[in-house]
C-alpha positions as CSV (number, residue, x, y, z in Angstrom):
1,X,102.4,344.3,71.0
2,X,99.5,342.0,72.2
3,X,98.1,340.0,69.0
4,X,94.4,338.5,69.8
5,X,93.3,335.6,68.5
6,X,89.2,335.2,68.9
7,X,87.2,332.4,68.0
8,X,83.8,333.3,67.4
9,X,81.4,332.0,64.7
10,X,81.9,333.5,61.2
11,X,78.2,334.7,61.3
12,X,78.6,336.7,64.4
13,X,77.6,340.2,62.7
14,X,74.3,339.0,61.3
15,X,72.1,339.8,64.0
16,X,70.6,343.0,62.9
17,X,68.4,343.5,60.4
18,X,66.1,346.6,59.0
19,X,63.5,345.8,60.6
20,X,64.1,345.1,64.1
21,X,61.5,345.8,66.6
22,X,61.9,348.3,68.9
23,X,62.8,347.3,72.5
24,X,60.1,349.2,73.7
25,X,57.5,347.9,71.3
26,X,55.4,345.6,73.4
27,X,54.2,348.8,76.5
28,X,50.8,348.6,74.6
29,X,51.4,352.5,73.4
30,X,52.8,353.8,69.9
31,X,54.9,357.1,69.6
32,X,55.7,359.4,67.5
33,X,59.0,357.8,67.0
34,X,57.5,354.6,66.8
35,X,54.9,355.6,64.3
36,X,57.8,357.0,62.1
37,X,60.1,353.9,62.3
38,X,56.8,352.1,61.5
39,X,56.2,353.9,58.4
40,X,60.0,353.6,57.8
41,X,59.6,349.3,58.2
42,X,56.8,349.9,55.5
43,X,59.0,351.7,52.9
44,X,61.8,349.1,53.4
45,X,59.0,346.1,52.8
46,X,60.4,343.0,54.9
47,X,63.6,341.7,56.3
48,X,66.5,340.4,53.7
49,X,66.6,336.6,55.1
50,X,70.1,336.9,54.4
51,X,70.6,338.9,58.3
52,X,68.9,336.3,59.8
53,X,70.4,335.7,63.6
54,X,72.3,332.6,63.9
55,X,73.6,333.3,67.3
56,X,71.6,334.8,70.4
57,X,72.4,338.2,69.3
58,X,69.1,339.7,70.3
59,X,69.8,338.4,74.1
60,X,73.2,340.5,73.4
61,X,71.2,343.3,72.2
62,X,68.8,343.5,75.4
63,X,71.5,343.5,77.7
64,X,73.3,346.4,75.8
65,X,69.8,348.3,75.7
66,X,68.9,348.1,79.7
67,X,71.9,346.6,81.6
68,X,74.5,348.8,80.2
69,X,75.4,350.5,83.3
70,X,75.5,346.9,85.0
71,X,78.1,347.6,88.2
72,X,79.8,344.1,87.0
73,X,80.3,345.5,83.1
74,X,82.0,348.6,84.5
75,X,84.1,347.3,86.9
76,X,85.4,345.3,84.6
77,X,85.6,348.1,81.6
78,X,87.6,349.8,84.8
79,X,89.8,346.9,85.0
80,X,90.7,346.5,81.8
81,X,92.0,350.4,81.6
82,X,93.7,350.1,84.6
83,X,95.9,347.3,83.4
84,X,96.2,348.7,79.9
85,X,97.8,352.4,81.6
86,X,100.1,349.9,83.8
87,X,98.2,350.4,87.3
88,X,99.2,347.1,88.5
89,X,102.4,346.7,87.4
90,X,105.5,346.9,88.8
91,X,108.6,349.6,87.8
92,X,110.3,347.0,85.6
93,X,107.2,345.6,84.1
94,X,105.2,345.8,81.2
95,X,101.7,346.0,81.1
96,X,99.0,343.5,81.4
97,X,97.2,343.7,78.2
98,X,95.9,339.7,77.8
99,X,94.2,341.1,81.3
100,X,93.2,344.5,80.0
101,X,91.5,342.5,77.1
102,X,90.4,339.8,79.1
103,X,88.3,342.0,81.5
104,X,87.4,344.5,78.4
105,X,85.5,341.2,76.6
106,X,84.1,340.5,80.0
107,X,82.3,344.5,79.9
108,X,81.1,343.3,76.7
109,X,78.9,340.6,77.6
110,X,77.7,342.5,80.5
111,X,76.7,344.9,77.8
112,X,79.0,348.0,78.7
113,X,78.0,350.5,75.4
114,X,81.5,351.9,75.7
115,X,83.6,348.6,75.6
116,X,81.3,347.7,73.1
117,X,82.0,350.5,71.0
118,X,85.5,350.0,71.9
119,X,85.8,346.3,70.8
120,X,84.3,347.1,67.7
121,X,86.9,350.0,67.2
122,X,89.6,347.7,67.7
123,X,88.5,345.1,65.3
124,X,87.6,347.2,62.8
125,X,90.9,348.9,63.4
126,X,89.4,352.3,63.7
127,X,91.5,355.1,65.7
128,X,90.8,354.9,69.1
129,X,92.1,356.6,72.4
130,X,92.9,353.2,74.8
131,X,94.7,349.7,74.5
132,X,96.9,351.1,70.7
133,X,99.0,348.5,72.0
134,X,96.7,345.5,71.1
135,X,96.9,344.6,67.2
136,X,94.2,341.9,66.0
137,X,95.2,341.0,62.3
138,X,93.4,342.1,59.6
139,X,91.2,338.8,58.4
140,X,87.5,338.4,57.0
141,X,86.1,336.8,60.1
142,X,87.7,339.8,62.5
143,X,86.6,342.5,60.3
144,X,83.1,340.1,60.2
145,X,83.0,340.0,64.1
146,X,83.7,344.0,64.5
147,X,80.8,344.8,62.3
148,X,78.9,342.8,64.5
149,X,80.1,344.8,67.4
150,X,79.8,347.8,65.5
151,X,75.7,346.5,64.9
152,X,75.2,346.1,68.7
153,X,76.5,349.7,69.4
154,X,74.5,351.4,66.3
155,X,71.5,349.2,68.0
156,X,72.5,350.8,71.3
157,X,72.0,354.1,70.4
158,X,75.4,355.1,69.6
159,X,75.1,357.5,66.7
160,X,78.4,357.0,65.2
161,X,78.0,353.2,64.9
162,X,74.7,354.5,63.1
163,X,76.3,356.3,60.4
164,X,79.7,353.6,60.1
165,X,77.2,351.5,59.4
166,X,75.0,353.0,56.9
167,X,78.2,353.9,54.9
168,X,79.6,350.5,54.7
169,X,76.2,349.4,53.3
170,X,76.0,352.2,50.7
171,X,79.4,351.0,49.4
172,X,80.0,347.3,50.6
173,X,82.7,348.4,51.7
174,X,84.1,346.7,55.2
175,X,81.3,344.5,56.1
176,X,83.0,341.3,56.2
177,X,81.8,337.8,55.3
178,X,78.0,337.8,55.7
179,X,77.6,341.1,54.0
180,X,79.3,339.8,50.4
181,X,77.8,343.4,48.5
182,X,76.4,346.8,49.4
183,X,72.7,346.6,50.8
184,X,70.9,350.0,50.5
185,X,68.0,348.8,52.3
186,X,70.3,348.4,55.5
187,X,71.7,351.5,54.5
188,X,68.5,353.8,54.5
189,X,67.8,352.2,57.6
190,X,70.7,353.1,59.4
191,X,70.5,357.0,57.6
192,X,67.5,357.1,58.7
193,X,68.3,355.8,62.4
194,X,70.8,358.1,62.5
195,X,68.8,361.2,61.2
196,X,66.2,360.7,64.0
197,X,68.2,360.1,66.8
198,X,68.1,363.2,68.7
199,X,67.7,361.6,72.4
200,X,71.0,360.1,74.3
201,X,72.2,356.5,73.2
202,X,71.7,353.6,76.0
203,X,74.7,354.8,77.6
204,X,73.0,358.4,78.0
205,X,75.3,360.1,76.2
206,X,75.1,361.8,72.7
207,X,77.6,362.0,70.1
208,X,76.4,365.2,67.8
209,X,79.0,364.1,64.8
210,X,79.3,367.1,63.5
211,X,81.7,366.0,60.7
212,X,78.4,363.9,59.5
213,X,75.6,367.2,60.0
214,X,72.1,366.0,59.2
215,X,71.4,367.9,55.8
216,X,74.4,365.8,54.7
217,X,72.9,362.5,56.1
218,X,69.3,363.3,54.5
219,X,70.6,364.0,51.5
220,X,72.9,360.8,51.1
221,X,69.4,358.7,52.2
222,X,67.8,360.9,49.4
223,X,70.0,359.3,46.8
224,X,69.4,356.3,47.6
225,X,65.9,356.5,47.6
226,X,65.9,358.1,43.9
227,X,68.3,355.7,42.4
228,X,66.9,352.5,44.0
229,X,68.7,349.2,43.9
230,X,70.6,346.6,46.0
231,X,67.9,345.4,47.6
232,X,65.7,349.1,48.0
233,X,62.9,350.3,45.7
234,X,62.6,353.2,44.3
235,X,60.7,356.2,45.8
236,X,61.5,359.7,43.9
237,X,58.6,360.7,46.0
238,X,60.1,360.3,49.3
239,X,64.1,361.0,48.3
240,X,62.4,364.4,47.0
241,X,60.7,364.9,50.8
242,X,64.3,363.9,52.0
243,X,65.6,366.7,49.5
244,X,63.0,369.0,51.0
245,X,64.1,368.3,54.2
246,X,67.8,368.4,53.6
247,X,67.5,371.6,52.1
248,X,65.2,373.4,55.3
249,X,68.7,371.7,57.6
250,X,71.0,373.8,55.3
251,X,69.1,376.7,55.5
252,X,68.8,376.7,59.3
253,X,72.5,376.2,59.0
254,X,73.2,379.0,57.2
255,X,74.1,376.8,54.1
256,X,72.0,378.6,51.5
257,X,73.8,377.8,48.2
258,X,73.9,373.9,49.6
259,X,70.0,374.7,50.3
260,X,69.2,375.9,47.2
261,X,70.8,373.4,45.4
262,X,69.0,370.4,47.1
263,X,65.5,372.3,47.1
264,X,66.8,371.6,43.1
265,X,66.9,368.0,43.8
266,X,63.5,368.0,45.1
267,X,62.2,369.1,42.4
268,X,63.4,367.2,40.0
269,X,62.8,364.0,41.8
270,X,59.0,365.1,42.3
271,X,58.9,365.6,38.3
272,X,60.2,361.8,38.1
273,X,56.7,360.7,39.8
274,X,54.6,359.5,37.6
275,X,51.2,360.4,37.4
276,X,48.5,357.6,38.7
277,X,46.1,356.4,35.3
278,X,42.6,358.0,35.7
């Protein structure tokens, strides 16, 4: 059993923050999608300074967004599962897994989406299908630096990192050191990431995660919304359009009771609204 060490900084998952500009957001054009995470920004108001970057995180970020296929990163990522299945070994040996690590951490900084996913799996201690043999204890500062990997996959596209995410800031649960309390700003952020990403993640793949369907994900962001708190401001306007929204998934999923009851929701969240003074 391989134990890992890592020195990094403490701060290394506070890179991201809710309103982080779109890669794409200096080609002179707006989108759709840009339009909506615009209106989105404008909900959530400004930035906690609290996820301010104190390492080049953003440079980290880039490279995962448009050098994730780099032939460098995956030769590496190949290296690194080639020594954790034993290709290089001999008969009576045991595998190479300070190599298999070594070259998976290299993938990483060449921005690899899957090793980055992978690393963040690991120190997050989250099931995953390669290198069970490597154990990384269970401390603040490695549960601190897997959210941050976690952060530069949900930033990648990965829609799974999207919704960890958003659930470990709806119950401040698992964020380690730089997140001391649930944030439901981040959280409605990364909901609504997660809703809207329809297209492949940086890697070009799309996880559907059904186990997390989007009526489900709506409807979560809808609470938020109509409770307000930790850091967001209440909107029963929008959580109601969420409800609405939630409830027209359902239906198309054949859901009608779960429908019916969030077209409920709605409804009473639109009666909270109060009326503007004449």
């Amino acid at each position: 059993m391989l134990h890992i060490r890592c020195e990094m900084p403490s701060d290394f998952g506070r890179y991201r923050t809710v309103s982080g500009e779109s890669s794409d957001s200096d080609r002179g054009t707006t989108t759709q999608e840009e339009e909506r995470q615009l209106l989105m920004q404008a909900r959530l108001k400004h930035r906690p300074s609290s996820v301010a970057a104190q390492i080049d995180m953003n440079s980290l970020r880039e490279i995962a967004n448009k050098n994730y296929g780099s032939i460098l990163g995956m030769v590496h990522l190949s290296l690194s599962k080639y020594h954790e299945c034993g290709r290089f070994k001999d008969d009576n040996e045991e595998c190479d897994m300070e190599a298999a690590m070594f070259h998976l951490k290299q993938a990483v900084s060449c921005g690899v989406l899957e090793a980055i996913q992978l690393m963040a799996r690991l120190y997050l201690k989250l099931p995953t299908d390669i290198m069970s043999e490597v154990e990384i204890k269970d401390t603040p500062q490695n549960i601190t630096i897997g959210i941050g990997y976690m952060l530069q996959a949900a930033d990648a596209g990965d829609r799974s990192a999207m919704i960890h995410m958003a659930k470990a800031f709806d119950s401040g649960l698992g964020l380690g050191d730089n997140y001391p309390s649930c944030n439901w700003k981040e959280a409605a952020y990364w909901f609504d990431r997660a809703i809207h990403t329809e297209s492949s993640d940086a890697s070009g793949e799309y996880d559907s995660t059904m186990e997390d369907p989007q009526y489900i994900l709506m409807a979560k962001q809808a609470d938020l919304w109509r409770q307000g708190g930790n850091e967001l401001e209440k909107d029963a306007s929008y959580a109601g359009e969420l409800y609405s929204s939630a409830a027209d998934a359902a239906q198309g999923e054949g859901k009608g009771r779960l429908a019916s009851k969030y077209y409920a929701l709605a409804e009473e969240c639109w009666g909270e609204v109060e009326e503007p003074e004449e």
